[in-house]
C-alpha positions as CSV (number, residue, x, y, z in Angstrom):
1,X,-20.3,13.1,15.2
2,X,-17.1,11.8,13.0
3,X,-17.0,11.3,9.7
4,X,-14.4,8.3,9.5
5,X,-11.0,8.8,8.0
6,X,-10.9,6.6,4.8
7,X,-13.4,7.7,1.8
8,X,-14.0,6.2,-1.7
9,X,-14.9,8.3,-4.7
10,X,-15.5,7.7,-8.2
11,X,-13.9,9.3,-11.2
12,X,-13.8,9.3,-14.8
13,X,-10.5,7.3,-14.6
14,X,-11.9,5.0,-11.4
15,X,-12.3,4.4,-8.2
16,X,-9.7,6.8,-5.1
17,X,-9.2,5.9,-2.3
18,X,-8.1,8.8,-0.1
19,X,-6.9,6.7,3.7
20,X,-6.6,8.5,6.6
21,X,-5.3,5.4,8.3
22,X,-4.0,2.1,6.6
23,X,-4.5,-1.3,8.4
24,X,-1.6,-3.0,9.6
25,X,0.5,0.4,8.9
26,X,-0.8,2.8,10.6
27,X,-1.3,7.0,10.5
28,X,-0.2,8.8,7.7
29,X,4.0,9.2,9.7
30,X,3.6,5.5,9.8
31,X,3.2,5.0,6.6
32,X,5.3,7.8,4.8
33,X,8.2,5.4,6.7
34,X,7.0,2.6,4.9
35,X,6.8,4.4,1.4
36,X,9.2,5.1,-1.2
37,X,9.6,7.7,-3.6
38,X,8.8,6.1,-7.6
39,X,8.3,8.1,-10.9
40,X,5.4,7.4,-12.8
41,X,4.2,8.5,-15.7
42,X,6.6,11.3,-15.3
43,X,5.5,12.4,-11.7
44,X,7.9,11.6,-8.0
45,X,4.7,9.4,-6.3
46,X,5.6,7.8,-2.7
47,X,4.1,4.3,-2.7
48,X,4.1,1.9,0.0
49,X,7.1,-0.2,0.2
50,X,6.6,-3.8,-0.8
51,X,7.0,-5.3,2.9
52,X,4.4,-2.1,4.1
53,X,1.9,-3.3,1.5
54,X,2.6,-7.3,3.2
55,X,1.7,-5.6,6.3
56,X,-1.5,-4.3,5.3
57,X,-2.6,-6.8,2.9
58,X,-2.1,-9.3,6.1
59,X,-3.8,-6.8,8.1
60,X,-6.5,-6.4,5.9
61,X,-7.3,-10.2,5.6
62,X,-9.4,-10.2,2.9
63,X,-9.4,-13.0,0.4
64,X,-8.1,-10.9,-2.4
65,X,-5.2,-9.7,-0.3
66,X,-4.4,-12.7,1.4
67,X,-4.5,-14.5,-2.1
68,X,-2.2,-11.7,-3.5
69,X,0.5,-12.3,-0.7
70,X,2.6,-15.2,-1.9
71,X,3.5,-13.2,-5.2
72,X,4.0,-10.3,-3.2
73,X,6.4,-12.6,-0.9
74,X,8.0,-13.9,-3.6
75,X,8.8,-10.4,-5.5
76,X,10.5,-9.3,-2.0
77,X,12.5,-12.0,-2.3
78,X,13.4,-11.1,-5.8
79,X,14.3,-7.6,-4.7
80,X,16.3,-8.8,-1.5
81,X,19.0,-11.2,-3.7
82,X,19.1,-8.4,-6.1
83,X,20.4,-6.0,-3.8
84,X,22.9,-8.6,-2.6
């Protein structure tokens, strides 16, 4: 029998996700190459990069994803003529 590899729990702060695989990214490797390291709240977090979370909002195809992609577009062009 398996068990799946994404789960949902609930906690006093919300909703985790814990993802054994994310869509349109792939296995954990896969998406520790698409992540970047990002302090929060005093912590080093690795968070999806912006074009790996493109790729699996896309991949996802939901409606709120899809709707969420031109910002996300649009913020990686930001980030792209910064850099240059």
């Amino acid at each position: 029998m398996q068990n799946g590899t994404n789960f949902t729990f609930e906690s006093e702060i919300g909703e985790v996700d814990l993802l054994g695989e994310v869509a349109g990214v792939g296995d954990y490797d896969a998406v520790d190459r698409e992540s970047e390291v990002k302090n929060l709240f005093g912590y080093d977090v690795k968070v999806l990069t912006i074009e790996g979370l493109i790729k699996a909002k896309r991949a996802a195809g939901r409606t709120k994803d899809l709707l969420a992609l031109p910002e996300l577009e649009a913020l990686r062009e930001a980030l792209s003529d910064e850099e240059d």
